[in-house]
C-alpha positions in Angstrom: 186.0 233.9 188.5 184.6 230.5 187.7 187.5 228.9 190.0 188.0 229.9 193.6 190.5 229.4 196.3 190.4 231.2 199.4 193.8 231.1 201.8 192.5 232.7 204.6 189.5 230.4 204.9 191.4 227.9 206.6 194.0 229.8 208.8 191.5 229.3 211.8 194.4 228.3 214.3 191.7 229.0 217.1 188.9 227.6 215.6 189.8 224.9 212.6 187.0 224.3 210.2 187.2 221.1 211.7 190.0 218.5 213.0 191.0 215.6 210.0 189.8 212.9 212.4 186.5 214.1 212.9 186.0 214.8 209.3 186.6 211.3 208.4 184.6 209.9 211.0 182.1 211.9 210.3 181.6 211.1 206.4 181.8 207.7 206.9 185.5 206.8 205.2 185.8 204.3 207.9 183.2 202.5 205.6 186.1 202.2 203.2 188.4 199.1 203.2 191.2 199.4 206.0 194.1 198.9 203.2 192.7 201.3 201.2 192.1 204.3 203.8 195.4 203.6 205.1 197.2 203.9 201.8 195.2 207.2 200.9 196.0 208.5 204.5 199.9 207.6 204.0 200.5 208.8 200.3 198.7 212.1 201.2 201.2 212.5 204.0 204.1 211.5 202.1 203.0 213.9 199.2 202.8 216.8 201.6 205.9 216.3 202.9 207.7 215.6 199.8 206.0 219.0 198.6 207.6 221.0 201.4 210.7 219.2 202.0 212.4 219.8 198.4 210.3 223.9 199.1 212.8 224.3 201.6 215.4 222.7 200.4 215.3 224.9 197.4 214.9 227.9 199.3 218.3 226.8 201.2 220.2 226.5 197.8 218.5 229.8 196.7 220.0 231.3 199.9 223.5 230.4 199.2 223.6 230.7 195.5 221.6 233.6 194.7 220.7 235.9 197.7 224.4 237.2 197.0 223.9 238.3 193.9 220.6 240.3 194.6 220.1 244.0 195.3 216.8 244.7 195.7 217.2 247.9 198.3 215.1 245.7 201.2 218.3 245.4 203.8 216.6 245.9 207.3 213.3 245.9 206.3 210.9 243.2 208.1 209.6 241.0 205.5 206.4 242.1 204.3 204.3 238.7 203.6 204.0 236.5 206.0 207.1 233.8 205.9 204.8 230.5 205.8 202.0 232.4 203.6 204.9 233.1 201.0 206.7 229.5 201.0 203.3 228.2 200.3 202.8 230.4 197.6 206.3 229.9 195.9 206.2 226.3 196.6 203.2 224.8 196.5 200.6 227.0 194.6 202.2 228.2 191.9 202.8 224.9 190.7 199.3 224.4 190.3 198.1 228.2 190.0 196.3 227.2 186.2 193.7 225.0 188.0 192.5 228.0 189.9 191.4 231.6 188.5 190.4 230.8 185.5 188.8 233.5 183.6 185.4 233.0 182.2 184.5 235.0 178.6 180.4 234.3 178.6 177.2 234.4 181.8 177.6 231.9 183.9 174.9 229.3 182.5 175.0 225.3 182.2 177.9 226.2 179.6 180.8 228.9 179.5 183.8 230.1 177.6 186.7 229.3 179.8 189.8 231.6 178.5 192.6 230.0 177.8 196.0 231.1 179.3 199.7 230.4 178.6 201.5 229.3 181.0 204.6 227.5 181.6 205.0 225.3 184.3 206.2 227.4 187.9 206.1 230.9 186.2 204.4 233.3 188.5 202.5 235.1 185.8 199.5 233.7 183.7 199.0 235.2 180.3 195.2 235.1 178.6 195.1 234.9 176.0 191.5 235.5 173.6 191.0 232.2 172.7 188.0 229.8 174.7 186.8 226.8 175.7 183.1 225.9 175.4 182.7 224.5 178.7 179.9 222.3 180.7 180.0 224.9 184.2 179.9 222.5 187.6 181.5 225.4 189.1 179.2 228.5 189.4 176.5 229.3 192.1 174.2 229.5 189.6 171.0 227.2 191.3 168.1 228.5 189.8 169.7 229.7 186.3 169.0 233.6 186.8 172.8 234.1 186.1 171.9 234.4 182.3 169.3 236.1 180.0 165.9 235.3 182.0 162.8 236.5 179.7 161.1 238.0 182.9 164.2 239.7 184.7 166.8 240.8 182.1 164.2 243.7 180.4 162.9 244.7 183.8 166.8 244.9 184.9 167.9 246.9 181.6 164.8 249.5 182.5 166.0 249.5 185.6 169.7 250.5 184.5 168.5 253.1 181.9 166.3 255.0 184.7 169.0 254.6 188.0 172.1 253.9 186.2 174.9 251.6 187.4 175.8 252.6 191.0 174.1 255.1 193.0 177.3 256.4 194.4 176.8 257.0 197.3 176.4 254.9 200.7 172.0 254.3 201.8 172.0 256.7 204.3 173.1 259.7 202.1 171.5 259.5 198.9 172.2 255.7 197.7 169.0 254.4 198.7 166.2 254.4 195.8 162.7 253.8 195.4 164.1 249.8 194.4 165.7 249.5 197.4 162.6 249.7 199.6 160.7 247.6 197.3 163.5 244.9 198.0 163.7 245.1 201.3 159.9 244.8 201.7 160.1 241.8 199.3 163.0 240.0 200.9 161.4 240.3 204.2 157.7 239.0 203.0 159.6 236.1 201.4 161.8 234.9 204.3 158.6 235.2 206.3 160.4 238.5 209.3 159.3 241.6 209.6 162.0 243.6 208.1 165.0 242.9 206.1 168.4 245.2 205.5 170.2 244.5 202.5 173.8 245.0 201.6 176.3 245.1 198.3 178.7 242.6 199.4 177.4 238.7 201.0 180.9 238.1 202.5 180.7 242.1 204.3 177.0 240.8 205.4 178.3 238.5 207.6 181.8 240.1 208.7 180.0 243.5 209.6 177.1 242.6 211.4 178.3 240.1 213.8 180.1 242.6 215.6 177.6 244.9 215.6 175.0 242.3 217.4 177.6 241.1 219.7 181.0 242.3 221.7 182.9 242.1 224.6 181.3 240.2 227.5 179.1 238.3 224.6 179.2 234.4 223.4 179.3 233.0 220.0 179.0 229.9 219.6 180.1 228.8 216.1 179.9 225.6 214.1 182.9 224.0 213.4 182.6 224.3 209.5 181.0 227.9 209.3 182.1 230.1 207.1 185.4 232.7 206.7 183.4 235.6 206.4 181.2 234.5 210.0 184.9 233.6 211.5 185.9 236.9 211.0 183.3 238.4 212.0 183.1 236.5 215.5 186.8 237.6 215.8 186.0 241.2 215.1 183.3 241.5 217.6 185.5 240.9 220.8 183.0 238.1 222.1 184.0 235.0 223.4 183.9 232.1 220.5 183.3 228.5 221.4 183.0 226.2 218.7 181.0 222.9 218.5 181.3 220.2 216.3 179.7 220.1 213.2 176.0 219.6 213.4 176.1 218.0 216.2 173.1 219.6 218.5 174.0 217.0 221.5 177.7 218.8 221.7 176.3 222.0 221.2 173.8 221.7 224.5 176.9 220.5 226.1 178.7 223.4 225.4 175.9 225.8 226.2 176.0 224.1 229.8 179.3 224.8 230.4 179.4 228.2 229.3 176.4 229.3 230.9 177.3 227.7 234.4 181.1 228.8 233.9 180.1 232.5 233.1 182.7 235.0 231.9 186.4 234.1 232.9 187.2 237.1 234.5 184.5 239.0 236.1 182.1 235.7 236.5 179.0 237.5 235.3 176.9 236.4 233.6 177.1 236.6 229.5 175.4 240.1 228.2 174.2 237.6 225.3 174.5 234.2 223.4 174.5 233.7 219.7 174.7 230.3 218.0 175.9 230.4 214.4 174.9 228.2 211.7 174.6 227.4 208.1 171.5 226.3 205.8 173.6 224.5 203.4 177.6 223.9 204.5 179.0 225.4 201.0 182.2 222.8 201.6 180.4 219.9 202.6 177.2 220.4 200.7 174.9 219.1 204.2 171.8 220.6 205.6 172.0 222.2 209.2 170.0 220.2 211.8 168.0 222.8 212.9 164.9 222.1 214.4 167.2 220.2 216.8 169.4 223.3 217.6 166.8 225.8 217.7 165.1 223.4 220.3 168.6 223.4 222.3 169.0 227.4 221.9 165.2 228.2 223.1 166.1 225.9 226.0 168.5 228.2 227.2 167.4 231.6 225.8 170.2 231.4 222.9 169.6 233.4 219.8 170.1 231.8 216.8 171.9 233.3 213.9 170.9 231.1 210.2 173.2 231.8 207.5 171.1 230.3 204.5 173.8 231.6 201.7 173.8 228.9 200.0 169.9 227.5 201.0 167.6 230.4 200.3 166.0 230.0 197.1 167.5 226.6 196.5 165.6 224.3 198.6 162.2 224.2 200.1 159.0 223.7 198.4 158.9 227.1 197.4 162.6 228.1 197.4 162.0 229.9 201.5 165.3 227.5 202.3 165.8 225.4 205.5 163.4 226.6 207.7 160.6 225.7 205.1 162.4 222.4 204.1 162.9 221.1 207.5 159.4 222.3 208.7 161.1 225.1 211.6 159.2 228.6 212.0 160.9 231.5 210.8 160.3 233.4 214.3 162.2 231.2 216.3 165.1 232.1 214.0 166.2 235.0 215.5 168.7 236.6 212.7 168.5 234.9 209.0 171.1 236.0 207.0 171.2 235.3 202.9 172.9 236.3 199.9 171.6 237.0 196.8 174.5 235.8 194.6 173.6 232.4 194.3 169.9 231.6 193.6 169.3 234.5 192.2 171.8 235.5 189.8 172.6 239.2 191.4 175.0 240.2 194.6 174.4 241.1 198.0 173.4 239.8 200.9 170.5 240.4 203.8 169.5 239.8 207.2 166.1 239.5 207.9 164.4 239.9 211.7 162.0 242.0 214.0 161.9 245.3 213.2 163.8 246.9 216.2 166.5 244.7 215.3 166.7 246.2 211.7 166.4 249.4 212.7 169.1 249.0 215.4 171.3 247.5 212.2 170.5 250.4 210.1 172.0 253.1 212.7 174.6 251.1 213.4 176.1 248.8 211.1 179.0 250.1 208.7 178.3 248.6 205.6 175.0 250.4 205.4 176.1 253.8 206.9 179.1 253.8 204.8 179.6 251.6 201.7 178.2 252.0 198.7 174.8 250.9 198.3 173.7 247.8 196.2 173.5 248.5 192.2 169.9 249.1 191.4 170.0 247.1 188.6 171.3 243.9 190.7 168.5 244.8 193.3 165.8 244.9 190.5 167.1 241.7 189.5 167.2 240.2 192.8 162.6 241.7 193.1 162.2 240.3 189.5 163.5 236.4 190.3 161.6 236.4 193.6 158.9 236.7 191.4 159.0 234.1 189.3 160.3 232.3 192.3 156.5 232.5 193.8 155.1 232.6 190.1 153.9 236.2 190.6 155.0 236.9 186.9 151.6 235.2 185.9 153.7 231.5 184.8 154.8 228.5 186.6 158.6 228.8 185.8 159.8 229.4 188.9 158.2 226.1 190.4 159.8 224.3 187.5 163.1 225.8 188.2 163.0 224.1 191.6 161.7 220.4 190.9 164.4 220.7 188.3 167.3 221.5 190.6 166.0 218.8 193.0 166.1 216.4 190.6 169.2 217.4 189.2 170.6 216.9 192.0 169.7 213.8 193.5 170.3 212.4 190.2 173.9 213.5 189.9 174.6 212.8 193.7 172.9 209.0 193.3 174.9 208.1 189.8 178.1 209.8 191.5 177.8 207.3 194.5 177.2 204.8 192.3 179.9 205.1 190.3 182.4 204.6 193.3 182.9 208.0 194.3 183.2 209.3 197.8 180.4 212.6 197.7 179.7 214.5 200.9 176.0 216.1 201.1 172.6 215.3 201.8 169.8 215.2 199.7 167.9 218.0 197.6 171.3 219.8 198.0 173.0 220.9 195.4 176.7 221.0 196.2 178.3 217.8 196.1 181.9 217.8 197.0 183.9 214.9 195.1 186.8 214.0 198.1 190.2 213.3 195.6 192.5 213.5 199.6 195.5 213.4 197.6 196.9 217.0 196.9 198.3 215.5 193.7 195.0 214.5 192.5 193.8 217.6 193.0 195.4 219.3 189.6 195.1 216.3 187.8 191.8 216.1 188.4 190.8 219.8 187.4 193.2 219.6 184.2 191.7 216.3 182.9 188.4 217.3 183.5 188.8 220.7 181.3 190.5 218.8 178.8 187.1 217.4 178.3 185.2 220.7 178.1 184.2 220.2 181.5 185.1 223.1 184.3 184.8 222.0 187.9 186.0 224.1 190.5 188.8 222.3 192.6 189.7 223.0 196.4 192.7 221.7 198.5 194.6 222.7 201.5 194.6 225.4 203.5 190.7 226.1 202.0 190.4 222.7 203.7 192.3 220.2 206.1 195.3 218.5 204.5 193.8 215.1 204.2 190.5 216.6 202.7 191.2 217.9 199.0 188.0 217.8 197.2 186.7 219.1 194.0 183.2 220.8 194.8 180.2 220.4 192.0 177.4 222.8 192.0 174.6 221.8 190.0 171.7 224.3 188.5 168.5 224.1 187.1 169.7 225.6 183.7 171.1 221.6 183.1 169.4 219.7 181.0 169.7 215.5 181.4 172.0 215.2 178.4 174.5 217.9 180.4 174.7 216.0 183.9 174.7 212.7 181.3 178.0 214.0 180.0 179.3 215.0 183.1 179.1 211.9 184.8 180.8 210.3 181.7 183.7 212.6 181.6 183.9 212.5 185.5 183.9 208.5 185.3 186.4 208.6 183.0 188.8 210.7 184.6 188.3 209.3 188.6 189.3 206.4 186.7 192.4 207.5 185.7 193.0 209.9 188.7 192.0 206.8 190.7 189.5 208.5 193.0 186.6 205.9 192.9 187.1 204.3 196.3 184.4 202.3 196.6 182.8 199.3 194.2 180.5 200.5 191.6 177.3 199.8 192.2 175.6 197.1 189.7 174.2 198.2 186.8 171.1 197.6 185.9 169.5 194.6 183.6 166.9 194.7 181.3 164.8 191.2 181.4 161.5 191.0 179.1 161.8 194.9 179.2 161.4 194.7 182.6 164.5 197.1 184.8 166.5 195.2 187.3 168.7 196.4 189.7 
């Protein structure tokens, strides 16, 4: 799906991805105009309750005027969907349910065939139909451009599929692992610069599987604020004790690791069996680069492991696509767990961790996803060996260094003009998600159904995936765009913030041509 919106992402009542407050201190919206923050905060508040207000109040009416009249066999029976889950469902998102979910008809490259669908406003089902969009994709993962026909990977991947076939049905300790597998593991290790890798079908089941297994009760994870659903479940599932810092802020995180350790466990006072801290290479909402030599400074200080989770990072950034830790300068061996997933950069699935070698053997006789699941498709794994490849330029050409001066400049390019234009973009630099902050859930639609009427898809993402005052619609750029793509984006995305009114800062001045000099 080119468009995707998680629910559960955001029900983090012990641990929020982060407060509204500190969000907007953080990106710097106090920069904006007091009249004008004040009127985005209000209207987004008034919209919300507007939203639920007449949900409930059409939920009384159905109550009197129709509950008597059904017969649906369900007297006594508890409800089976959780009672605010549902009214946000019946009220709020299946108003808008045609902005997410779209189905795409081609590979996700720097254009797809967005189906179209029928679908009449508040009608629970969407019908596809066969008819599609040519779109410009600033929603797919897609960094490097391995998601479509690669002249290097696709034959070695078809070969691949003829000899192994599809799945190997079976899990890796039975008979699902294959000659391709090794090779893979070998490779992933050499390339993230450990000793030993494990890999695994599913990213998300990377992260929500092996936490518990490195950690449980009597443990300590200590989680950034904006991590991820699949490492909040995790940490839930392991039985440790969470704490959670703000985001990338190393000075709060020392403070926290002070406390902790001096305060011991709350019931038996001894000390912790083990302390993890959890972080991100690249925050997929926010599109910002972990501060890590700083926190792996703080965790050596006081014998913390540290847990990277470079899902959106490896093979992105870094001078040769090794992610933060090669980007920022930080030796892989004080990174004690690097966790990846190959879905992204390299146009395949799965996911890895990467460590010392007892630790990967420890994973490998303990962790669930590898004793029981279903091993990863050798024809996605061959893929994954053939784009590290040209990643290094070990298939004999220098296309995989072009593929990552092309993303950096594709993406400070798009990020600069965005900023320049007015717009509010979260992210640093050389990163290639750029979230567009709309705030208003109302803008949120318009936004995503202006947009594709002008043949451009951009994925949209609003309450509960993130705070209630932070509604955004999240760009991913790839190295499969060429200048005269990001050229009509920017046009098409000008023209509808415009309209949406979502540029909340001046435009920058353009620039002047004097004796064919450039001015600024």
């Amino acid at each position: 799906m080119l468009y995707t919106y998680s629910i559960e992402s955001s029900f983090h009542q012990e641990h929020p991805r982060t407060t509204e407050v500190h969000c907007l201190k953080e990106r710097g919206t106090s920069k904006k105009t007091p009249e004008r923050m004040y009127f985005t905060t209000i209207s987004t508040y008034v919209s919300c309750c507007l939203i639920s207000g007449f949900g409930h109040l059409r939920d009384f009416f159905s109550r009197i005027l129709l509950l008597p009249f059904t017969n649906d066999n369900l007297q006594g029976y508890a409800p089976i969907c959780l009672e605010y889950e549902d009214f946000y469902m019946r009220r709020a998102y299946h108003r808008v349910q045609d902005c997410f979910a779209r189905p795409i008809a081609s590979a996700p490259d720097a254009w797809v065939d967005v189906l179209e669908i029928n679908w009449k406003y508040q009608e629970k089902v969407l019908d596809r139909t066969t008819k599609s969009r040519r779109c410009l994709n600033l929603g797919s993962y897609n960094y490097l451009g391995f998601g479509s026909f690669d002249e290097y990977c696709t034959p070695r991947v078809i070969e691949s599929l003829k000899k192994f076939s599809a799945s190997t049905c079976s899990s890796r300790v039975d008979a699902g692992t294959t000659s391709v597998h090794v090779e893979l593991e070998e490779c992933v290790a050499k390339y993230v610069g450990k000793h030993s890798a494990i890999v695994f079908g599913m990213g998300y089941a990377t992260n929500s599987f092996i936490i518990p297994v490195l950690i449980g009760k009597g443990g300590l994870i200590i989680s950034d604020s904006l991590n991820h659903s699949s490492i909040i479940n995790g940490a839930r599932g392991s039985g440790a004790n969470i704490r959670i810092f703000q985001h990338n802020t190393p000075s709060h995180l020392e403070k926290i690791l002070r406390e902790e350790i001096a305060k011991r466990q709350t019931k038996t006072h001894k000390p912790w069996t083990k302390i993890i801290v959890i972080v991100e290479g690249i925050y997929s909402m926010e599109g910002e680069i972990c501060k890590l030599p700083e926190i792996v400074s703080i965790c050596k200080k006081y014998k913390a492991y540290v847990y990277l989770d470079e899902a959106h990072s490896i093979g992105a950034i870094g001078g040769t696509g090794r992610g933060v830790c090669e980007l920022l300068g930080v030796d892989t061996a004080d990174v004690d767990i690097m966790m990846g997933t190959f879905s992204k950069s390299f146009g395949s699935c799965g996911g890895y961790i990467a460590g010392s070698k007892e630790l990967i053997q420890y994973l490998k006789h303990h962790c669930p996803s590898h004793l029981y699941a279903t091993s990863i498709s050798t024809p996605s794994a061959q893929q994954i060996i053939s784009a590290i490849q040209v990643i290094l330029g070990d298939d004999g050409s220098n296309r995989g260094a072009q593929k990552l001066a092309r993303i950096r400049e594709n993406s400070n390019y798009f990020r600069t003009e965005l900023r320049n234009m007015g717009f509010k973009v979260l992210g640093d630099e050389d990163s290639p998600v750029m979230p567009i902050m709309l705030y208003n859930p109302a803008k949120i639609p318009a936004f995503s159904r202006e947009c594709l009427r002008e043949n451009v898809a951009i994925a949209v993402v609003g309450f509960p995936a993130t705070p209630l005052m932070l509604g955004r619609a999240r760009i991913c750029i790839s190295a499969s765009h060429s200048k005269p793509d990001l050229i009509k984006a920017l046009e098409v995305i000008s023209k509808v913030g415009d309209l949406t009114g979502i540029k909340y800062f001046p435009a920058a001045p353009e620039k002047q041509e004097k004796n064919g000099i450039k001015l600024v």
